[in-house]
Residue frames as qw, qx, qy, qz and C-alpha x, y, z in Angstrom:
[[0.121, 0.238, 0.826, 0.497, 149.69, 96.42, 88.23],
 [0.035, -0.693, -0.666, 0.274, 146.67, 98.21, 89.63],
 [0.058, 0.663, 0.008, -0.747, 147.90, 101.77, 89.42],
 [0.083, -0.159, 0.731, 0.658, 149.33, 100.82, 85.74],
 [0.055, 0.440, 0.797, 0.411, 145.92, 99.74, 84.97],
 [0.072, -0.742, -0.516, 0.421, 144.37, 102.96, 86.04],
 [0.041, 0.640, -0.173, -0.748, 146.20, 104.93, 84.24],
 [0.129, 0.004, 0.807, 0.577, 145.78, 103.18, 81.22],
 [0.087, 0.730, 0.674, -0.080, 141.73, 103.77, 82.05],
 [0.213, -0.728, -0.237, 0.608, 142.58, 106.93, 82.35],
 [0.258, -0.246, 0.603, 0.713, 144.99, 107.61, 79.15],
 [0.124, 0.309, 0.885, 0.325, 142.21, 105.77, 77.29],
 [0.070, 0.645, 0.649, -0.398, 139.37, 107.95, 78.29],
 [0.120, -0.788, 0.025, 0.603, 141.10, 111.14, 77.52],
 [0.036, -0.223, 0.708, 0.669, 141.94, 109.94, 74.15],
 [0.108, 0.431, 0.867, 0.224, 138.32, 108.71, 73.60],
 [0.031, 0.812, 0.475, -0.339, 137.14, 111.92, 74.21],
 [0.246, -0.488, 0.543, 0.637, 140.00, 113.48, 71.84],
 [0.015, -0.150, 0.788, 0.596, 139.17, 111.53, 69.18],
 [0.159, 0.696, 0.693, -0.098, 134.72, 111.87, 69.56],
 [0.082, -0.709, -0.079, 0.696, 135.77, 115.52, 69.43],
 [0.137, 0.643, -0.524, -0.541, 137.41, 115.31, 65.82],
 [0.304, 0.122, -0.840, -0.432, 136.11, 111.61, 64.47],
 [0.688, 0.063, 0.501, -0.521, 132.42, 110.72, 65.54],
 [0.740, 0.378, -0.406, -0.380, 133.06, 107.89, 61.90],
 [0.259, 0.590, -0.717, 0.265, 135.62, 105.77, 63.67],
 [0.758, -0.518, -0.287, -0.274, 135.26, 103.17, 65.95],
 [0.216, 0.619, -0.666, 0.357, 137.29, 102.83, 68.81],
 [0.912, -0.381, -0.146, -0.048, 138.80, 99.89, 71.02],
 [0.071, 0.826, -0.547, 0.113, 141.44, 98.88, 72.60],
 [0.858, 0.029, -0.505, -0.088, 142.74, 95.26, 72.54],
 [0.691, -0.593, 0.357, -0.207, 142.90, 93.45, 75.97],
 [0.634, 0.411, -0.605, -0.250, 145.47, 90.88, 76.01],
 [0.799, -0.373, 0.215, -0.419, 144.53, 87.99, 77.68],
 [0.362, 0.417, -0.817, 0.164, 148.18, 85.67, 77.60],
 [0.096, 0.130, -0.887, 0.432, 147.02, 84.34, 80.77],
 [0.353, -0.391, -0.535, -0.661, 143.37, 83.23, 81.02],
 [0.286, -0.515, -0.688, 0.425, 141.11, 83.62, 84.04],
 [0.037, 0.907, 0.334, -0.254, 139.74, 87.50, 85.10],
 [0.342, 0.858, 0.127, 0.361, 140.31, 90.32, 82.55],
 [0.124, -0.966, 0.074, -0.213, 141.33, 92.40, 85.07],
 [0.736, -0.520, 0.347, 0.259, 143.93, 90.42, 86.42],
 [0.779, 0.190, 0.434, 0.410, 144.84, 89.23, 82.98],
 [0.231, 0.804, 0.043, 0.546, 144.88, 93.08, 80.87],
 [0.301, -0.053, -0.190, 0.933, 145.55, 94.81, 84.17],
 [0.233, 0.176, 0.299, -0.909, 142.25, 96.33, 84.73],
 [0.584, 0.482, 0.588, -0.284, 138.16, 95.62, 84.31],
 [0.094, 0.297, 0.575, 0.756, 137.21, 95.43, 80.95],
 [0.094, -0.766, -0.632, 0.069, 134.22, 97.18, 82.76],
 [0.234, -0.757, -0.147, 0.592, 135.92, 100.38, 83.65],
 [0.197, -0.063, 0.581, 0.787, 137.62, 100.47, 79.94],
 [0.279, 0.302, 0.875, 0.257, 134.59, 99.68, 78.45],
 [0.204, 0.860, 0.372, -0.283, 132.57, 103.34, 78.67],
 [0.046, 0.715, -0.426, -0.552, 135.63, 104.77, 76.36],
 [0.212, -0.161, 0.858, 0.440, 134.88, 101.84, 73.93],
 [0.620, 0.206, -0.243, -0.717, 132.84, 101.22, 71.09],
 [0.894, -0.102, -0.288, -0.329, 133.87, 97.40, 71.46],
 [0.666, -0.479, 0.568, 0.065, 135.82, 94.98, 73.57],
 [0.820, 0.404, -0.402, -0.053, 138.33, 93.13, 71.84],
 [0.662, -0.603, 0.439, -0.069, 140.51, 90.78, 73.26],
 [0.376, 0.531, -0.759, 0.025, 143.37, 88.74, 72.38],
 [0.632, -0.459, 0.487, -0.390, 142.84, 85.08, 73.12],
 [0.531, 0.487, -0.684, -0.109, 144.89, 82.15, 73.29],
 [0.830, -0.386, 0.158, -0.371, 143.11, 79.05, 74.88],
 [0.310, -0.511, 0.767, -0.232, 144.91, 76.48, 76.82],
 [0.570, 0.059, -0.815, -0.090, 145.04, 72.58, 76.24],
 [0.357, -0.349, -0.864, -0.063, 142.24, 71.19, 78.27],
 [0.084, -0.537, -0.419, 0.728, 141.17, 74.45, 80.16],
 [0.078, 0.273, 0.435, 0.855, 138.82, 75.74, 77.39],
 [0.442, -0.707, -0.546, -0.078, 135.87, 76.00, 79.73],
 [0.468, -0.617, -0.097, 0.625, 138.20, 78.79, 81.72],
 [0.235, -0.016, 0.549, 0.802, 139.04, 79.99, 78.23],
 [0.112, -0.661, -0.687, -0.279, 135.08, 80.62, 77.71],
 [0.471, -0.737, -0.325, 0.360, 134.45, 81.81, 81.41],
 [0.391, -0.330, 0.111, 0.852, 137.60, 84.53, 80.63],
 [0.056, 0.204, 0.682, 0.700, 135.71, 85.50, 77.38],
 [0.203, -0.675, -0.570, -0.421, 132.55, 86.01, 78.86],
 [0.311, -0.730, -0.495, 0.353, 133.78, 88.65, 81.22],
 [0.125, -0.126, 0.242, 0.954, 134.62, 90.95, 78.88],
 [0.244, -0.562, -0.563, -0.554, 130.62, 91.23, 78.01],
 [0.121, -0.562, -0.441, 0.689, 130.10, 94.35, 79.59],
 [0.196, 0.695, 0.551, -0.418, 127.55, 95.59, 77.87],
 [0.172, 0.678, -0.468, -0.540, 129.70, 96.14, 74.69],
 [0.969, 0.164, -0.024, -0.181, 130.20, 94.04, 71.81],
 [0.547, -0.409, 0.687, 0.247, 133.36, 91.61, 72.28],
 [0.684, 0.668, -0.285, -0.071, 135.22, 91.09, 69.43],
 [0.770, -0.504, 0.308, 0.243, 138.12, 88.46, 69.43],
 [0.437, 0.862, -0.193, -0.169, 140.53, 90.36, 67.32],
 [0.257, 0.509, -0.822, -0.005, 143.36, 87.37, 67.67],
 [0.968, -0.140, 0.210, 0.005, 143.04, 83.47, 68.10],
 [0.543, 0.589, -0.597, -0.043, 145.91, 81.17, 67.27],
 [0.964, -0.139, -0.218, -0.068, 146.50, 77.70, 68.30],
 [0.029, -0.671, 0.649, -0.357, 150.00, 78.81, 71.08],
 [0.367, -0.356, 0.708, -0.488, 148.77, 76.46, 73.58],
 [0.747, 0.124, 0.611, -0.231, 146.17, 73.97, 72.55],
 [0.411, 0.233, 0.807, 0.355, 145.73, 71.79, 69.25],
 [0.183, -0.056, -0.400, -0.896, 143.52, 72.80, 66.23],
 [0.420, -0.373, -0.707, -0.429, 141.20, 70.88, 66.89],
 [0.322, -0.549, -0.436, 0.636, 140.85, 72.09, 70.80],
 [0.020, 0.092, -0.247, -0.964, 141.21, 75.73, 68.77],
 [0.310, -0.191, -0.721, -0.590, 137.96, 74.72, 66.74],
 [0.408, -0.511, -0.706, 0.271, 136.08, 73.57, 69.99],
 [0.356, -0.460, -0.163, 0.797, 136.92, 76.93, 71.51],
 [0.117, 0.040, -0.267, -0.956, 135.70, 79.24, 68.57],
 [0.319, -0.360, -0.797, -0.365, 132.44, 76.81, 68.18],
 [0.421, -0.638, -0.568, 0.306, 131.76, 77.21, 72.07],
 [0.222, -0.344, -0.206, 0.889, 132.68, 81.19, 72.16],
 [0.035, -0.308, -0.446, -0.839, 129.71, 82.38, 69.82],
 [0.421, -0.747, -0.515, 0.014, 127.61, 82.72, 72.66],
 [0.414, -0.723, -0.268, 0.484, 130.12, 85.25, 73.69],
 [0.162, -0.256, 0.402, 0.864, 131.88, 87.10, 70.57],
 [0.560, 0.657, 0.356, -0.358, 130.18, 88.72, 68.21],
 [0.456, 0.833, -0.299, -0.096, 133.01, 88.64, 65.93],
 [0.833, -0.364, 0.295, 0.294, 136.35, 86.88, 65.16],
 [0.561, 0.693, -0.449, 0.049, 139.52, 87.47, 63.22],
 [0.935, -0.307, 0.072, 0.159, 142.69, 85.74, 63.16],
 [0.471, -0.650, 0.428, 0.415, 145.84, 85.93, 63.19],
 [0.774, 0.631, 0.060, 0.016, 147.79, 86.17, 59.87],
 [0.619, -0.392, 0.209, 0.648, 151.44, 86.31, 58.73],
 [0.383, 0.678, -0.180, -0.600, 150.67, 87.34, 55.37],
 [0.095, 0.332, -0.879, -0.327, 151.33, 83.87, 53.45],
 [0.718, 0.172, -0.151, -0.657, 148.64, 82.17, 51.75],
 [0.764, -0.240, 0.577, -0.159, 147.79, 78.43, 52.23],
 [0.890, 0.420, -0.041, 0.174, 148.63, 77.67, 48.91],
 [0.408, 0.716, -0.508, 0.249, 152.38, 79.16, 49.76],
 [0.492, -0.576, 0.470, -0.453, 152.22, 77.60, 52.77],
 [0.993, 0.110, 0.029, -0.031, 151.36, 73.98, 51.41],
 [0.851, 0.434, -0.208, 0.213, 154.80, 73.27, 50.38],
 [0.101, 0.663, -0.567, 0.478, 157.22, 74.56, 53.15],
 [0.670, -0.216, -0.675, 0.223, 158.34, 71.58, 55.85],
 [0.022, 0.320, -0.348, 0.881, 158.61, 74.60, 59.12],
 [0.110, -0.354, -0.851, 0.373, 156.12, 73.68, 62.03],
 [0.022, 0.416, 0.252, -0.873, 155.37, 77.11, 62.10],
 [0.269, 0.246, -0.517, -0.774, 154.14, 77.47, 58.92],
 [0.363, -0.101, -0.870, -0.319, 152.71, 74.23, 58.77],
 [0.201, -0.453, -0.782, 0.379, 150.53, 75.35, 61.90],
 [0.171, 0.293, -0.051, -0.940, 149.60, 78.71, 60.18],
 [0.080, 0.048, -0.872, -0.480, 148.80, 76.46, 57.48],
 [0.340, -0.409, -0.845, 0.054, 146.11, 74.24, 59.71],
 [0.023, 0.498, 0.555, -0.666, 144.83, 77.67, 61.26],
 [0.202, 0.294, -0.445, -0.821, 144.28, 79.36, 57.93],
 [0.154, 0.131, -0.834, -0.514, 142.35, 76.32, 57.53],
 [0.103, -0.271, -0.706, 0.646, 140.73, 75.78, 60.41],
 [0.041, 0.265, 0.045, -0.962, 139.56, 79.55, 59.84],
 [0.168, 0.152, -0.509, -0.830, 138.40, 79.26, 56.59],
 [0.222, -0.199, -0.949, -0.102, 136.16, 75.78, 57.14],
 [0.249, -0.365, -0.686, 0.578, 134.74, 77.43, 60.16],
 [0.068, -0.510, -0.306, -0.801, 133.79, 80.49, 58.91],
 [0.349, -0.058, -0.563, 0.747, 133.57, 82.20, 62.20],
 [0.148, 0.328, 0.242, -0.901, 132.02, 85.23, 62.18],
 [0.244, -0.233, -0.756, -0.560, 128.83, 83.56, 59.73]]
């Protein structure tokens, strides 16, 4: 997993220097996913520190755990290296909405930003379909909206 994340550090540079060469409008990241929470590096496969001079921001993918949101934080704030962190996915996999909600309330000390996850189906199409799934897009869509994250 080490080498793999080296070369990805690597890859990444060499394209950030590719693409400063021929788009200085653009921003560029590269999303960390962070399935398993605890240290970036363990979790992506390499520091978000070493990525982080070929980024304009950290983003991460993150998908806190039922009753381990305080790890879920702790994971979150080591990707602030000295970039802004952006959490370019949430979605309630593991924990409740309302655990979800906790978790976005307590990360604004560490994101400067949030999106979410989408399918492309609006809560009004959503209202009316019996599918868990849906009906938990539903409650994150809603979630979302109340919250207004990124205010």
């Amino acid at each position: 997993m080490k080498e793999l994340g080296a070369n990805v550090v690597r890859i990444h540079l060499q394209f950030t220097k590719f693409m400063d060469m021929r788009d200085k409008r653009h921003l560029v990241t590269m999303g960390l996913v962070l399935i398993e929470i605890g240290k970036p590096e363990e979790a992506a496969g390499f520091p978000p520190s070493k990525i982080a001079p070929a980024l304009d921001f950290v983003s991460v993918h993150m998908y806190p755990e039922k009753g381990m949101l305080g790890t879920g934080i702790d994971t979150l704030t080591r990707c602030k290296v000295g970039k802004p962190v952006v959490i370019e996915e949430i979605f309630p996999l593991k924990c409740d909405l309302k655990e979800l909600g906790t978790f976005i309330e307590r990360s604004r000390g560490s994101a400067n930003g949030l999106l979410g996850f989408y399918w492309g189906q609006t809560p009004e199409e959503l209202k009316g379909s019996t599918e868990p799934m849906n009906q938990l897009t539903l409650g994150w869509l809603e979630l979302f909206q109340a919250m207004n994250p990124n205010r």
